[in-house]
C-alpha positions as CSV (number, residue, x, y, z in Angstrom):
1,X,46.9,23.0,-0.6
2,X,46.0,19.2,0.1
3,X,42.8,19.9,1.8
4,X,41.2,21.4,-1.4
5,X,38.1,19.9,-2.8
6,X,39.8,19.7,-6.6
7,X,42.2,17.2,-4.7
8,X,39.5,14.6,-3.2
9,X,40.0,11.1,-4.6
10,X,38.2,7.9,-3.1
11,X,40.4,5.7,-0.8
12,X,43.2,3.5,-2.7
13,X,41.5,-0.1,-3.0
14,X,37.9,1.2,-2.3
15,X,36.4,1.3,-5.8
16,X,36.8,-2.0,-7.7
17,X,37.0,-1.2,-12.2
18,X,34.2,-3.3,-13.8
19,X,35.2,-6.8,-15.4
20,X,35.6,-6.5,-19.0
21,X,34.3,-9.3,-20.5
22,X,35.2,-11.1,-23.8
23,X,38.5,-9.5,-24.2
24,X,41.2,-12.5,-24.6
25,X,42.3,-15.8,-22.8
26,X,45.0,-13.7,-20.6
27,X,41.9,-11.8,-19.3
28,X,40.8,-14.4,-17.3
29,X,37.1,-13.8,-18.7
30,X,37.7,-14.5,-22.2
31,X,35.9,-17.5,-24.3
32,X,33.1,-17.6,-22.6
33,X,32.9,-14.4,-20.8
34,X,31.6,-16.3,-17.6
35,X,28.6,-17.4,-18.7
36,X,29.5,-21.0,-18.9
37,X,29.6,-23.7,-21.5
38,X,27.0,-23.7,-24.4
39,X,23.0,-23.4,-23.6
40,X,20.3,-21.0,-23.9
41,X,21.4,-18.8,-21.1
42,X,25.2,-18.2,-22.5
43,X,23.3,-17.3,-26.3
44,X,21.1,-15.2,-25.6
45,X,18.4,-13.8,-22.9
46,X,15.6,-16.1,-21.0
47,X,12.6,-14.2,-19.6
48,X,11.8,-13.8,-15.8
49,X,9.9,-16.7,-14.8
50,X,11.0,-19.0,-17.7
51,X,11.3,-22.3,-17.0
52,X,12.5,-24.3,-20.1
53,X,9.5,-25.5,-21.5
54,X,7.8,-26.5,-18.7
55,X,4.8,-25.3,-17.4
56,X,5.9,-22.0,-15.1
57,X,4.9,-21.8,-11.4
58,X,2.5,-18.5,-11.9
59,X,0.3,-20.6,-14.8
60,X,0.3,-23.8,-12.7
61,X,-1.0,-21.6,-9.6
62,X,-5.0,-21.8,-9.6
63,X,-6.2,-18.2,-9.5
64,X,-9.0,-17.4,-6.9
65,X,-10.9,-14.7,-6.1
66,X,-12.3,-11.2,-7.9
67,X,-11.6,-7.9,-7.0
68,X,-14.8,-5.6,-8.0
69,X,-13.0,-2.1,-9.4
70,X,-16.2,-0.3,-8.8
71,X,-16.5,-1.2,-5.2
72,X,-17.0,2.0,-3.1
73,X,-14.3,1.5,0.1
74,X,-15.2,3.2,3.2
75,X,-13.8,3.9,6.7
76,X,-16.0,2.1,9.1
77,X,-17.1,3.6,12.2
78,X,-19.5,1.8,14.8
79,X,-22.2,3.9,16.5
80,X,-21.7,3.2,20.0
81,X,-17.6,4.4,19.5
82,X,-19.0,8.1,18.7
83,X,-21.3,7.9,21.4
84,X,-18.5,7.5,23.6
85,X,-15.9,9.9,22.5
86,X,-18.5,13.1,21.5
87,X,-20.4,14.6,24.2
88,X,-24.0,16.0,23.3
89,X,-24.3,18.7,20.4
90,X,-20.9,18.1,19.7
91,X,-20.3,17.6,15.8
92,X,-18.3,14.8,14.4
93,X,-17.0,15.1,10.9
94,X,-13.7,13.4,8.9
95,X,-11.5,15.6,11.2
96,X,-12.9,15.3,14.5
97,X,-12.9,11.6,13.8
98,X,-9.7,11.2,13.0
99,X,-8.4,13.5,15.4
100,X,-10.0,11.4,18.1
101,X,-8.7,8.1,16.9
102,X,-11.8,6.5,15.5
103,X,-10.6,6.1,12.2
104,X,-6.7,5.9,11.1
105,X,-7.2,6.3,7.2
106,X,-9.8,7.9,5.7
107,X,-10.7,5.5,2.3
108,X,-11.5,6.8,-1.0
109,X,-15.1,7.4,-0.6
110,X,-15.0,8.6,3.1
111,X,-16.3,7.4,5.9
112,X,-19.4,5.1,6.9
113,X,-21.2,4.9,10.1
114,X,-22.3,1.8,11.2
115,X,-25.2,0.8,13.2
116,X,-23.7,-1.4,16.2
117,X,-24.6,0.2,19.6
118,X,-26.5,2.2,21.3
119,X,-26.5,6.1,21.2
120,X,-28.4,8.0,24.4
121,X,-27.2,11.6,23.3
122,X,-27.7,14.3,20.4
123,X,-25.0,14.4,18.1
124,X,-24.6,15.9,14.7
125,X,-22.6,13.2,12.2
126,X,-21.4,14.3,9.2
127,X,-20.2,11.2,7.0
128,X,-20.1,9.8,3.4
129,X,-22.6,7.4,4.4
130,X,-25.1,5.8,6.9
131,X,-26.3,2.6,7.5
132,X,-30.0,2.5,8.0
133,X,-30.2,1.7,11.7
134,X,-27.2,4.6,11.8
135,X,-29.4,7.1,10.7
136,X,-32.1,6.0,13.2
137,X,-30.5,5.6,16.2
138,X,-29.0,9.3,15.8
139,X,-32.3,10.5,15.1
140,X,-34.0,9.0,17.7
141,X,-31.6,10.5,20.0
142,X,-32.1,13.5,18.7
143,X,-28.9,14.6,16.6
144,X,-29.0,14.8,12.9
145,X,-27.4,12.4,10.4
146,X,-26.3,14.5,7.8
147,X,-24.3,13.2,4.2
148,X,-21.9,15.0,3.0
């Protein structure tokens, strides 16, 4: 009969009742209801990051820098990487570039292929974007530098 779910109770001891504040001297929390002796904090409530008057810490702080919310981010990929992971006539697109580690993350606006290296094969690159020497390097080895 004990071992029914109706009967579960927590351990004695193991939940604690909140403190009731305010309630009479023989409380123990009475008067001041632990907040201390007079003041701005025992009246009423002070905002995160107020510091009494002075100056606070986040509008003393110089602010640097400019982040541009119409940049286009892209997943960088060098040329001589692709060369060295595709064999010829292969095709490397988002997938087959993730798949064989040359990007982690794919960014919002896809991936870009840079122009650092050499390519001696034909490949077929599918990407977001190309940089200039990108798309000439793949072309001069024959493969085709397609945007998708």
């Amino acid at each position: 009969m004990a071992n029914e779910l109706s009967y579960l109770s927590p351990a004695p001891g193991s939940t604690k009742s909140r403190t009731r504040l305010g309630r009479g001297e023989g409380s123990g929390q009475g008067r001041s209801a632990g907040r201390g002796s007079k003041g701005q904090r025992k009246r009423g409530t002070v905002r995160v990051g107020f510091e009494g008057g002075q100056m606070p810490l986040h509008r003393r702080l110089p602010k640097r820098g400019f982040t541009n919310i119409f940049a286009k981010r892209f997943s960088e990929v060098r040329i001589d990487r692709i060369a060295a992971k595709f064999a010829a006539g292969e095709i490397a697109d988002t997938e087959t570039l993730k798949a064989r580690g040359l990007v982690s993350k794919v960014e919002s606006n896809g991936i870009k292929v840079l122009g650092n290296g050499e390519i001696s094969h034909a490949v077929t690159v599918r990407a977001a974007a190309f940089t200039k020497a990108a798309a000439a390097k793949i072309e001069a080895a024959g493969g085709k530098a397609e945007v998708v």
